[in-house]
C-alpha positions as CSV (number, residue, x, y, z in Angstrom):
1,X,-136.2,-17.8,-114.0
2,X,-133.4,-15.5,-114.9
3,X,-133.3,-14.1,-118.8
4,X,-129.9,-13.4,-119.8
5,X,-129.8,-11.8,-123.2
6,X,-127.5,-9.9,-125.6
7,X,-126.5,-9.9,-129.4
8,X,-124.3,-12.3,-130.9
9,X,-121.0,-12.1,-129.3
10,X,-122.0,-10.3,-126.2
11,X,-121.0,-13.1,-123.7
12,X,-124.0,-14.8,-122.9
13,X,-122.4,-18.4,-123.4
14,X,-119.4,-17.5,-121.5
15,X,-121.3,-16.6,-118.5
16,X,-123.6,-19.3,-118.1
17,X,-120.6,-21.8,-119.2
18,X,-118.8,-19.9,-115.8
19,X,-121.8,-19.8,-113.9
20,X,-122.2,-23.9,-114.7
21,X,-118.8,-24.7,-113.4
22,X,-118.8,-22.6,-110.3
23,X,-121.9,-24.3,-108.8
24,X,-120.8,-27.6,-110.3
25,X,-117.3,-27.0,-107.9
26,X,-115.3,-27.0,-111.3
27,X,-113.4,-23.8,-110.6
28,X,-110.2,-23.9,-109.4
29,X,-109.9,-22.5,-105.6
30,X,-108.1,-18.8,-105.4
31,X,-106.7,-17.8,-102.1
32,X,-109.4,-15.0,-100.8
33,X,-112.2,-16.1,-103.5
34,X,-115.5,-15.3,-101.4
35,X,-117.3,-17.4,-103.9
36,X,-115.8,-20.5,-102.4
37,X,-118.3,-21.3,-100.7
38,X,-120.8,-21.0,-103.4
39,X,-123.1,-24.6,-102.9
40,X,-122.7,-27.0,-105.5
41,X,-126.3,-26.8,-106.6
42,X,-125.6,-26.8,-110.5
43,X,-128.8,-29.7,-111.2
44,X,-129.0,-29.2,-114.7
45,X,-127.3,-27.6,-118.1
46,X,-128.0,-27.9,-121.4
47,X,-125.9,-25.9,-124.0
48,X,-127.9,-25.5,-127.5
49,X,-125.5,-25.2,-130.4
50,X,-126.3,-25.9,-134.1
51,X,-123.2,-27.7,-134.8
52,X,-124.5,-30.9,-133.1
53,X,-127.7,-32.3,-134.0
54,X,-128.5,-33.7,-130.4
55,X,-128.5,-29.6,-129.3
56,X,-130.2,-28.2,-132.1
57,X,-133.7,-29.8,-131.8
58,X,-135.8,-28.6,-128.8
59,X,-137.1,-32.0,-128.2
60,X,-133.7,-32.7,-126.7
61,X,-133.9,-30.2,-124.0
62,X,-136.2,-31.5,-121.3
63,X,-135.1,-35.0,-121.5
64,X,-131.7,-33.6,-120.5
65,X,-132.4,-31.9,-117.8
66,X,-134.8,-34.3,-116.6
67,X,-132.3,-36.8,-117.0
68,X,-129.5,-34.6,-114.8
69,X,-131.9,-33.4,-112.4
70,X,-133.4,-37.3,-111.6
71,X,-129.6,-38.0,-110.9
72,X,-129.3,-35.3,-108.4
73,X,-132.6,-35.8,-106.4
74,X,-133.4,-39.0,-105.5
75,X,-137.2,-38.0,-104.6
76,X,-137.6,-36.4,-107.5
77,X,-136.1,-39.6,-109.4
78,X,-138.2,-42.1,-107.5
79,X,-141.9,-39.7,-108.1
80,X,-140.7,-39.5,-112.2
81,X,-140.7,-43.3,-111.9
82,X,-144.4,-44.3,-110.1
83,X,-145.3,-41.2,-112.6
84,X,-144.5,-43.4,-115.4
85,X,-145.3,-40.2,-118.1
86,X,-141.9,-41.1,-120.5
87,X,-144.1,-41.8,-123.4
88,X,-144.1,-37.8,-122.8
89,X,-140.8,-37.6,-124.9
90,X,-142.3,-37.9,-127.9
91,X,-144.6,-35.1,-127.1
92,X,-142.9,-31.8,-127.3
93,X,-145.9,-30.1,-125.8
94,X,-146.4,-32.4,-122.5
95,X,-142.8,-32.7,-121.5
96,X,-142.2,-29.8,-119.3
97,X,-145.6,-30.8,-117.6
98,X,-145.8,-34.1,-117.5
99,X,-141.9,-35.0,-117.0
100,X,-140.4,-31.8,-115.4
101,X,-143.1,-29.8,-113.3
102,X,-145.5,-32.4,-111.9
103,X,-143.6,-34.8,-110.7
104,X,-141.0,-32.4,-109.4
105,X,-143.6,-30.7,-107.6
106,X,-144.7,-34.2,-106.0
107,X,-141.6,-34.7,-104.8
108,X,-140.8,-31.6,-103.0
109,X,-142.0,-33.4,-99.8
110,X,-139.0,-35.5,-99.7
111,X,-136.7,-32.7,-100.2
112,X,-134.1,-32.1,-97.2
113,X,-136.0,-28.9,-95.6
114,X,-133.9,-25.3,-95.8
115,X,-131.6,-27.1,-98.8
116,X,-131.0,-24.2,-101.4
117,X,-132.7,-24.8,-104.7
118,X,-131.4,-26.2,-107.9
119,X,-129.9,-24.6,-110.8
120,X,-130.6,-25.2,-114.6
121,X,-129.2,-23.5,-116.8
122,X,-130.1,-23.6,-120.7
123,X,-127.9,-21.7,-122.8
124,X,-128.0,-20.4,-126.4
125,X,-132.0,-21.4,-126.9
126,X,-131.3,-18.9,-129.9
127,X,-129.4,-21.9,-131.7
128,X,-132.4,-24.5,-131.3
129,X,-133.5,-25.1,-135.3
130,X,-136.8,-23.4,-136.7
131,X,-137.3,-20.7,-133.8
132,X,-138.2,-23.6,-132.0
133,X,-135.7,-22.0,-128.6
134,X,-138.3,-18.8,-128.7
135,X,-141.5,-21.6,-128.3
136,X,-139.4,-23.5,-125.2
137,X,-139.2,-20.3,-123.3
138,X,-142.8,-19.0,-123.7
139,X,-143.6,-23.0,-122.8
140,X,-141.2,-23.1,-119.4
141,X,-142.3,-19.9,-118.0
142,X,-146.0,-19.6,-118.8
143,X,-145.6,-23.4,-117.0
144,X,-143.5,-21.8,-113.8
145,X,-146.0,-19.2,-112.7
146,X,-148.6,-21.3,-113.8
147,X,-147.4,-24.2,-111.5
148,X,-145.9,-21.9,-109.0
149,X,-142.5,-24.3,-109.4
150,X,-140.4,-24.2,-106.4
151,X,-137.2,-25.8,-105.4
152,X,-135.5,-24.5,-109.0
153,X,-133.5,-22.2,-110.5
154,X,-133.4,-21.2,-114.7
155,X,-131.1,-19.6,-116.1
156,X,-131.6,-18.9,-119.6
157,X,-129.9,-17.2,-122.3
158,X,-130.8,-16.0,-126.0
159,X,-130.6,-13.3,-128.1
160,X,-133.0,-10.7,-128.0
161,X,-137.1,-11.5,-129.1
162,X,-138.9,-9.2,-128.8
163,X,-142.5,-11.0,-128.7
164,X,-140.3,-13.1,-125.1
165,X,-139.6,-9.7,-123.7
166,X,-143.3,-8.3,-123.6
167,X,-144.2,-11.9,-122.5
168,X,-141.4,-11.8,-119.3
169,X,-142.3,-8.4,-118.5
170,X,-146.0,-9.5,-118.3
171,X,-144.7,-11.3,-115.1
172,X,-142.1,-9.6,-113.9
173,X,-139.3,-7.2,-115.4
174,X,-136.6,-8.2,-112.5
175,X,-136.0,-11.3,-114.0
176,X,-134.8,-10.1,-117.4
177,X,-131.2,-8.7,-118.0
178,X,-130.3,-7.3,-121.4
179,X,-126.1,-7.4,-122.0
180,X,-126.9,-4.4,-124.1
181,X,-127.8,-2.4,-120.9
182,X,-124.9,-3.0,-119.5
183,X,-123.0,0.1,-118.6
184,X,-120.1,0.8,-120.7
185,X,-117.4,1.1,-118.5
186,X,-118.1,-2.4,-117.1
187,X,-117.8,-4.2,-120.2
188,X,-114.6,-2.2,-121.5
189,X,-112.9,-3.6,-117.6
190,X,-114.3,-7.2,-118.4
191,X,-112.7,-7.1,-122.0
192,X,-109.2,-5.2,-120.7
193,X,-109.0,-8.1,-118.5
194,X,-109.3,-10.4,-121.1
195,X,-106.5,-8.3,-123.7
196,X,-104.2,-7.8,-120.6
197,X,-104.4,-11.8,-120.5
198,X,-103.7,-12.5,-124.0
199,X,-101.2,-9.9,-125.2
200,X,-99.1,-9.4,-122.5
201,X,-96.5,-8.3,-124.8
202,X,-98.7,-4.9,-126.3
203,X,-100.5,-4.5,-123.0
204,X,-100.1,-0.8,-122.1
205,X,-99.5,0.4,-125.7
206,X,-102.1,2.7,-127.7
207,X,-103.1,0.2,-130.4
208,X,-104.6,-1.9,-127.2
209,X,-106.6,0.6,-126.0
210,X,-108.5,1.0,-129.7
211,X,-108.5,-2.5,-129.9
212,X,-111.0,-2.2,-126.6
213,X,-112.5,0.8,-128.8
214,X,-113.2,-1.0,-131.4
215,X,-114.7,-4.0,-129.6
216,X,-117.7,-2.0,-128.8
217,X,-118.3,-4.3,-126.2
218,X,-118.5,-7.7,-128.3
219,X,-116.3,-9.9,-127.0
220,X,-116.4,-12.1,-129.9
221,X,-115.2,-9.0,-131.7
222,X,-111.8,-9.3,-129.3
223,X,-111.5,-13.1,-128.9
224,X,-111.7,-13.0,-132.9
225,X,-109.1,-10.3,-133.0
226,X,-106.5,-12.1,-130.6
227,X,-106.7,-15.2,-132.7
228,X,-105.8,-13.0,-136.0
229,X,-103.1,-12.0,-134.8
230,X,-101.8,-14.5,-132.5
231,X,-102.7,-17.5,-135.2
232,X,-99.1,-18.2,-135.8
233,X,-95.6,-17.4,-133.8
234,X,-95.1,-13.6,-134.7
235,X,-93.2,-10.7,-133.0
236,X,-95.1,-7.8,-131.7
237,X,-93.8,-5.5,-134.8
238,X,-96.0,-8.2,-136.9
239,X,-99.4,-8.3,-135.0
240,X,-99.2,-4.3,-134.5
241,X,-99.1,-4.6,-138.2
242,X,-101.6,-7.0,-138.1
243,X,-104.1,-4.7,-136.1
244,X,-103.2,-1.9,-138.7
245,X,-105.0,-4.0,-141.3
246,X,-108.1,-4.0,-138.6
247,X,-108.2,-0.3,-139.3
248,X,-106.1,0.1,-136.0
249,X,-102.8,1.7,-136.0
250,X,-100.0,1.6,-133.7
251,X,-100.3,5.2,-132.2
252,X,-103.8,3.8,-131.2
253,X,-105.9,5.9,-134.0
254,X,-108.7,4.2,-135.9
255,X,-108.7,4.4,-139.9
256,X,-112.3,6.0,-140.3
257,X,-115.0,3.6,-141.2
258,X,-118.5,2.4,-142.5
259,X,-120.6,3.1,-139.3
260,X,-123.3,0.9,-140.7
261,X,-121.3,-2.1,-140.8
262,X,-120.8,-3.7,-137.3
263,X,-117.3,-4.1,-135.7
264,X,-117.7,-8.1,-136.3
265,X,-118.4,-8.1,-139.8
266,X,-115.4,-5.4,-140.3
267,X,-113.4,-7.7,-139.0
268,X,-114.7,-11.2,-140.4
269,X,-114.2,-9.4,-143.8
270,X,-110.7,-8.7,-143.1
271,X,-110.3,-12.6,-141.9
272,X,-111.7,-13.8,-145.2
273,X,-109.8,-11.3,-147.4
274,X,-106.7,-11.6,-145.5
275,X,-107.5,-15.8,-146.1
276,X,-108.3,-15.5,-150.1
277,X,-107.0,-12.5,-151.1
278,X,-104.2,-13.4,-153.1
279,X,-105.4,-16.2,-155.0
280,X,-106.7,-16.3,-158.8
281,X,-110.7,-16.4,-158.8
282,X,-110.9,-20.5,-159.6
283,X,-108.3,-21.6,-156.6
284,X,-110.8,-18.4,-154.5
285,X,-114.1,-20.6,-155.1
286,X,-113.0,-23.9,-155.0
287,X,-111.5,-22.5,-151.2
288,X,-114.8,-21.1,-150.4
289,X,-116.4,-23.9,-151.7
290,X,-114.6,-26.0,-149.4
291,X,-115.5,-23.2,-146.8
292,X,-119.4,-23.7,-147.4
293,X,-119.6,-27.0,-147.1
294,X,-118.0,-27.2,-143.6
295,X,-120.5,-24.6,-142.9
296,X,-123.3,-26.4,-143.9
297,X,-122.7,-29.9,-142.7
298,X,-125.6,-31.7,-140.6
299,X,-122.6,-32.3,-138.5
300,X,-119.0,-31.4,-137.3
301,X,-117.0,-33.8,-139.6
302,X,-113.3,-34.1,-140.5
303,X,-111.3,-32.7,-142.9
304,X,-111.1,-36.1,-144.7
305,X,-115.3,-36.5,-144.8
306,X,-115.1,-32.7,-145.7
307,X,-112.9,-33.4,-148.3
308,X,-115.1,-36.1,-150.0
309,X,-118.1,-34.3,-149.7
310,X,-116.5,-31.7,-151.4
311,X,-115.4,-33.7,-154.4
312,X,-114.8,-36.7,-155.8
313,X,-111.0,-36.8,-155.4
314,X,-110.6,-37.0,-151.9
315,X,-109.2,-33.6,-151.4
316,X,-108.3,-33.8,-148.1
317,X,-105.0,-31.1,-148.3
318,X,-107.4,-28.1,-149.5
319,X,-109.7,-28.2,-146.6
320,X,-106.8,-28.9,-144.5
321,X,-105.4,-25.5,-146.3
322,X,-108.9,-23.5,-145.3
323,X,-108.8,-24.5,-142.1
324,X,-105.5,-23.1,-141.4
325,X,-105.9,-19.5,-143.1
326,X,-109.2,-18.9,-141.0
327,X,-107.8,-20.4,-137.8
328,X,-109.1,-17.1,-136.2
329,X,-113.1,-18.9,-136.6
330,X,-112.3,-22.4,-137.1
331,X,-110.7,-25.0,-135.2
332,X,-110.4,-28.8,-134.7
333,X,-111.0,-30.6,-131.8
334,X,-110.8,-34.5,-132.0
335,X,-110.3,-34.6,-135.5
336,X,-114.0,-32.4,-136.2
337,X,-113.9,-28.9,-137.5
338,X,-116.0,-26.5,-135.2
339,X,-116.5,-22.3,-135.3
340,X,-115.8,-20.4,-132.6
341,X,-118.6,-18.4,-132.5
342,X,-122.4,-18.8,-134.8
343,X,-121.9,-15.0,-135.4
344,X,-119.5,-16.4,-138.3
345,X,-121.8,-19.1,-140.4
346,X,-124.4,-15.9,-139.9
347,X,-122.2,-13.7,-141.4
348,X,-121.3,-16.3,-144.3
349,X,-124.9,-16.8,-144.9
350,X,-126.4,-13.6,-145.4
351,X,-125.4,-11.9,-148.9
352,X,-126.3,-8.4,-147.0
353,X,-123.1,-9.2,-145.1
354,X,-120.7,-11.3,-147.0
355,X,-121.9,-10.5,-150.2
356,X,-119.4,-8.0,-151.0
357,X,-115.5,-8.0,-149.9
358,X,-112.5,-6.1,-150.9
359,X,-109.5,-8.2,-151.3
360,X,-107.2,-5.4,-152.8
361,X,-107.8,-2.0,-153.4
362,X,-107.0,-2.6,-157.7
363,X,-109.9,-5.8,-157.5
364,X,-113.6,-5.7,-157.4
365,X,-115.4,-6.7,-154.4
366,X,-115.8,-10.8,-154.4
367,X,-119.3,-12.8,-153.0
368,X,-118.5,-14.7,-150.1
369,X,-121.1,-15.4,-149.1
370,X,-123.1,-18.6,-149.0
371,X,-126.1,-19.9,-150.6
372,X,-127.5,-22.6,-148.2
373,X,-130.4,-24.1,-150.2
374,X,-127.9,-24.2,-153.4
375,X,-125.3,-25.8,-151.2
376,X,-127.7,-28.3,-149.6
377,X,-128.2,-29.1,-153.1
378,X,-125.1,-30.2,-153.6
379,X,-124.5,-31.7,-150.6
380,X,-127.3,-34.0,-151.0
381,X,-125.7,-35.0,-154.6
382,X,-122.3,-35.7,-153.1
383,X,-124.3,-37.9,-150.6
384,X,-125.7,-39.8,-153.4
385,X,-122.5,-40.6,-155.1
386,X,-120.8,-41.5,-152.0
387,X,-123.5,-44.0,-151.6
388,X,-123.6,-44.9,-154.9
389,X,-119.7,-46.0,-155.0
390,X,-119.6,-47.5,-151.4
391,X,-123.3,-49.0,-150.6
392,X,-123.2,-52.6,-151.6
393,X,-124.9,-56.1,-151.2
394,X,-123.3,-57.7,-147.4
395,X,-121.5,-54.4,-147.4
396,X,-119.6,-56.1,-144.0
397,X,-119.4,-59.3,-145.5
398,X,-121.0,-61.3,-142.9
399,X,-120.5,-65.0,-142.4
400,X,-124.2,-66.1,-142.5
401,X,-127.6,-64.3,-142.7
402,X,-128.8,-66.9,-139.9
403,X,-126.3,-65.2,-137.4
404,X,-127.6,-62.3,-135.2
405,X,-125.7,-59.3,-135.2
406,X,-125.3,-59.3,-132.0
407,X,-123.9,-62.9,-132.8
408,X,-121.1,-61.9,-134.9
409,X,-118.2,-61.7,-132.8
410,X,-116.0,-59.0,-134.4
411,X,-118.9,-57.2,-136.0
412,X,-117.6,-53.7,-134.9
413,X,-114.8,-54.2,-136.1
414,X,-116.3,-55.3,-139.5
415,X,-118.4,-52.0,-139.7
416,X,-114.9,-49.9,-139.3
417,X,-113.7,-51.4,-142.0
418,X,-116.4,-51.4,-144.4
419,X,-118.2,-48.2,-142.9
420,X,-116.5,-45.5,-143.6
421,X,-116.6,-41.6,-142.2
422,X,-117.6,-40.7,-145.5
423,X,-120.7,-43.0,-146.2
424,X,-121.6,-42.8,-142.9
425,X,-122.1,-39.7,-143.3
426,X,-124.0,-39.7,-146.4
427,X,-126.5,-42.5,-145.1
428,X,-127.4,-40.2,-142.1
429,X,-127.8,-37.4,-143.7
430,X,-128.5,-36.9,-147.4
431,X,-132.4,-36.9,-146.9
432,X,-131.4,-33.6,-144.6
433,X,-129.7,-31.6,-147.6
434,X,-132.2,-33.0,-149.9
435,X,-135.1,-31.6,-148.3
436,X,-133.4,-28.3,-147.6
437,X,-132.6,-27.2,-151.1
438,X,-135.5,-26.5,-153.7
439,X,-133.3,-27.5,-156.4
440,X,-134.8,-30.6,-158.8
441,X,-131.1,-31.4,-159.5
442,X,-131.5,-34.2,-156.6
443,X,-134.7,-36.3,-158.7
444,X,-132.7,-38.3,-160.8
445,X,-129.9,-39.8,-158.4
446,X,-132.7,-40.0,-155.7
447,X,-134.8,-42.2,-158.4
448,X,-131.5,-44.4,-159.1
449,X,-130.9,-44.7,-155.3
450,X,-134.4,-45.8,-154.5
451,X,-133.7,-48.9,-157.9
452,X,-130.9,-49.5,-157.0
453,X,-129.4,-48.9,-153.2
454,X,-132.3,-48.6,-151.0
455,X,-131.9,-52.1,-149.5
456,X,-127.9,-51.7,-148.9
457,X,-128.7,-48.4,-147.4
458,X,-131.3,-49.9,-144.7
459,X,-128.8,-52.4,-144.4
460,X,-126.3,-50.3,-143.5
461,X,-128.1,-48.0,-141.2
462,X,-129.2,-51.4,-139.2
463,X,-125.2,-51.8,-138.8
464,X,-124.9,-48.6,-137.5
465,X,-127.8,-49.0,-134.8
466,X,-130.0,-45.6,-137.2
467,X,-132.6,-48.5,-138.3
468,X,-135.6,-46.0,-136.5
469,X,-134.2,-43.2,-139.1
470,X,-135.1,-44.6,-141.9
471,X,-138.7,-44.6,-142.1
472,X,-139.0,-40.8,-141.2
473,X,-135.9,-40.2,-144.0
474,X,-137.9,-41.3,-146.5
475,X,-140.8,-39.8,-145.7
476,X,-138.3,-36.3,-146.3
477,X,-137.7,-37.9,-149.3
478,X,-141.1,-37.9,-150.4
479,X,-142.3,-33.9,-149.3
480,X,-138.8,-33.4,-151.4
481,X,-140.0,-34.6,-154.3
482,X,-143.6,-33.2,-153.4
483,X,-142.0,-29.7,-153.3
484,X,-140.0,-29.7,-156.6
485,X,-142.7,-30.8,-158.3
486,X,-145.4,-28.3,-157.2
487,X,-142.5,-25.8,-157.5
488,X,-141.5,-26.8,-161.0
489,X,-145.3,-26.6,-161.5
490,X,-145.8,-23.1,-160.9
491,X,-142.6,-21.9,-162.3
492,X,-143.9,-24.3,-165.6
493,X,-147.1,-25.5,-165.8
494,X,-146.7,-26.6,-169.5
């Protein structure tokens, strides 16, 4: 196993995303390359991420790769199957061991002798909900020098634990390589490379060079940079300018700053104040507001489920509007908004960070940032009304309750029309939000939704092929209600 791990921003994703494609054959061939001949040995990858709820939860991760790896190795496929261990899935602590290790140690007889070993590589374990990344690690390598695991190759990246790096130096310290140790000079080339490749136009000139400064070897800290200034057609006069309000000015001179406050959250303040700084406080929270909920989202949706969720009036056009002005962290890709980089929900999140920002010098600093169990809140309200005004009786107006679905011949097409994004949505998730706020706002509409819309609901999560969700949703639903009341309890015994 091979530890690759840095801060946020550091480049850990972008070198195992490289690493995947060059021993997968993606990269394209250069004249000269000596890493042509690199085998194509990639077995595995498995790319954590909070934005999807498949690769946030660490039960995900071994079922992947066990998945991948059984498609690559046909011994190792056939010794999984007479193994017969799959009711393992649902047991996070027997997977490695009873789906990965054993039977791929079984198998190794059938291997082609002298081929090279297999790559895995597990990125961002960092991202995995409820430090549950941290656990896999300690579980996958106490299991590879236990099992003395041949025939494959981990490489893993996270951010720094502490508790992991005692543990991994325990066996051996070779096998550990912290970005931060890095030497200087090498990261600075590795990020000129990158600048030279993106503004071809101010490569050379001094503001470039304290751009590189000022990275201080993040490359989030210059890919979010580029995008700020590069977010729209400008001339170079206009993103010099645009660097100055970076606090870096054209004769390549930094404005002095806060040395306690990291490059990335000097410049994710200038991104949000550049973003809201010129509008009156009410049109500056409803934007944020808008901002928040994309944030918080179970899922990437679109700006038109955003827009719902965010009100009751469809407002579509103001989350279209947020997008745009922080096109230096956001982005859509197949109609989903997604952020560049999980450095930026952090930085929203935490009222240490985003909790004060200048928009002019003649204004007070303004909050920014967001409260996730207050937002949850009222997330899990806005899934409630969406059910409330959508969820109905037949919602897809089926011809006969003696039919089958699977007997209905244009039933899809019946739950496109009748399903929406929005209430979708909602039915997946609202028992998520609910049980992440502490707020006893959500009692009442839950108590009217369990009268009146429970049946719909199951109804239409049987349409949408989530029937096995329901039963553990409503079991959130009751520790919810568990919670507030213990809560309210304590904070009212009376």
């Amino acid at each position: 196993m091979f530890w690759l791990t840095g801060e946020a921003g550091s480049g850990k994703s972008t070198i195992a995303y490289s690493v995947a494609r060059h021993f997968d054959g993606e990269e394209e061939e250069e004249e000269g390359d000596a890493l042509l001949d690199a085998p194509k040995i990639l077995g595995a990858n498995f790319f954590c991420s909070r934005q999807f709820e498949e690769t946030r939860k660490k039960k995900n991760i071994i079922p992947t790769i066990v998945d991948q790896l059984a498609r690559q190795s046909q011994p190792y496929a056939n010794t999984l199957l007479n193994a017969n261990k799959f009711d393992s899935v649902n047991s996070k602590s027997k997977q490695i061991k009873d789906l990965l290790v054993d039977p791929w140690m079984q198998s190794l007889s059938g291997h082609h002798a002298g081929s090279p070993p297999f790559l895995v590589v597990i990125d961002a374990l960092d991202e995995i909900e409820d430090r549950g990344g941290s656990a896999f690690l300690e579980e996958l390598l106490k299991m590879i020098y236990k099992s003395h695991l041949q025939g494959i190759k981990f490489l893993i990246t996270s951010r720094p634990d502490a508790d992991l790096l005692k543990l991994c130096s325990s066996f051996t310290s070779d096998a550990i390589c912290a970005l931060y140790d890095v030497p200087t000079d090498t990261v600075k080339a590795d990020i000129a490379t990158y600048l030279q490749a993106k503004l071809p136009n101010l490569w050379g000139m001094a503001v470039v060079n304290d751009l590189m400064h000022q990275a201080d070897g993040l490359f989030i800290f210059a890919a979010t940079a580029v995008r700020y200034i590069t977010r729209r057609p400008m001339t170079k006069r206009e993103q010099i300018r645009l660097l100055g309000e970076l606090g870096i000015r054209a004769d390549g001179s930094t404005v002095s700053r806060n040395t306690d406050v990291s490059p990335i959250d000097v410049l994710y303040k200038q991104v949000m104040s550049t973003a809201f700084g010129d509008l009156a406080d009410d049109l500056l929270q409803e934007r944020l507001y808008a901002l928040h909920t994309l944030l918080c989202t179970q899922e990437r949706v679109s700006t038109t489920v955003a827009g719902e969720l965010n009100s009751g009036d469809l407002d579509t056009e103001l989350v279209e509007l947020v997008v745009d002005e922080l096109r230096a962290v956001l982005y859509v890709k197949d109609d989903r908004i997604f952020w560049y980089h999980a450095s930026f929900p952090d930085f929203i999140f935490s009222q240490a960070r985003s909790g004060s920002i200048l928009l002019n010098n003649d204004s007070p600093a303004v909050d920014m940032h967001c409260d996730e169990v207050e937002h949850h809140g009222h997330l899990a309200l806005a899934c409630f009304r969406i059910m409330k005004t959508h969820l109905r009786f037949n919602i897809c107006d089926l011809p006969s309750s003696f039919l089958l679905d699977s007997e209905v011949p244009d039933l899809d097409s019946r739950i496109r029309a009748n399903i929406g994004e929005s209430l979708r949505y909602s039915c997946l998730h609202w028992a998520q939000h609910l049980t992440q706020t502490s707020s006893n706002d959500g009692r009442k509409e839950m108590r009217e939704f369990l009268q009146l819309k429970v049946l719909f609901w199951i109804e239409a999560m049987n349409l949408l092929d989530f029937r096995g969700r329901c039963t553990p949703m409503l079991q959130q639903a009751r520790e919810y209600i568990l919670k507030v009341r213990i809560l309210y309890y304590i904070m009212d015994p009376c």
